[in-house]
N, C-alpha and C positions, 0 to 999 in steps of 0.2 A: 820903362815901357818903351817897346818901339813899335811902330808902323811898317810895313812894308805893302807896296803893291805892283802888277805884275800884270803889266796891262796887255802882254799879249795872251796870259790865259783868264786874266780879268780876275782875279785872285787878290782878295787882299788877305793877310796876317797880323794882330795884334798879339803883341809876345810881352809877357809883361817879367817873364822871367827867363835866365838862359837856362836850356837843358842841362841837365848834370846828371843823365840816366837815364833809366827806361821810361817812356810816357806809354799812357793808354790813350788813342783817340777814340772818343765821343761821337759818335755820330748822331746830332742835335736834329737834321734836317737832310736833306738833297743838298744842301746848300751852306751850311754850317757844319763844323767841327770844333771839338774841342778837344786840345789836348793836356791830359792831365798825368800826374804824380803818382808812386801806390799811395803815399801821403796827403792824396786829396788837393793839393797843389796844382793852381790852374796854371800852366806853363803860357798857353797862347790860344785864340781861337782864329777859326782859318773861314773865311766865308769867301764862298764858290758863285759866281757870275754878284761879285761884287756891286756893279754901277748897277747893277739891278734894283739888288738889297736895299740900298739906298736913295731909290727912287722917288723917295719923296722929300727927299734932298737935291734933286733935281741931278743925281751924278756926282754928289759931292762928299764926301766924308768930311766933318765937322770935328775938328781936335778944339777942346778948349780946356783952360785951366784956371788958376783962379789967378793968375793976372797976364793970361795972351788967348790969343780966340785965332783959329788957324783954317784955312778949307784948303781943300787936297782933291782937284779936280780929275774921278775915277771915269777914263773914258778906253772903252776898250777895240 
C-alpha cells in the first residue's frame, strides 16, 4: 500500500496495488474515485480537495498499523 499526496492540487491517492492493465474509475462522489480491475480488484482510491475530506481530522490523514500510528499533515 502507498500514500501519495499532492498539495498543490490537494489530491490525495491510496494505491494498494500496482496497475498491470486497464482499470475502470469509479466515480464514488465530486470528490472520491476509485479505481478498479475487470476482476473486481481495488487498484487505488483518489480523493479530490483532500484536507477537506478530512476535516475532522483537523487536516490530517491518519496512517496506523498494528504496531506504528503515523499523521500526514494535508495542507493545500
Amino acid at each position: 500500500m502507498k500514500l501519495s499526496y499532492d498539495p498543490k492540487y490537494n489530491v490525495a491517492y491510496l494505491r494498494f496495488h500496482e496497475k498491470r492493465g486497464p482499470v475502470t474509475t469509479i466515480k464514488i462522489s465530486d470528490e472520491m474515485n476509485i479505481d478498479v480491475a475487470p476482476d473486481g480488484t481495488v487498484y487505488g482510491i483518489e480523493l479530490l480537495n483532500a484536507n477537506y475530506q478530512l476535516a475532522e481530522d483537523r487536516g490530517r490523514l491518519i496512517l496506523e498499523t498494528s504496531d506504528s500510528h503515523r499523521e500526514i499533515a494535508l495542507v493545500a
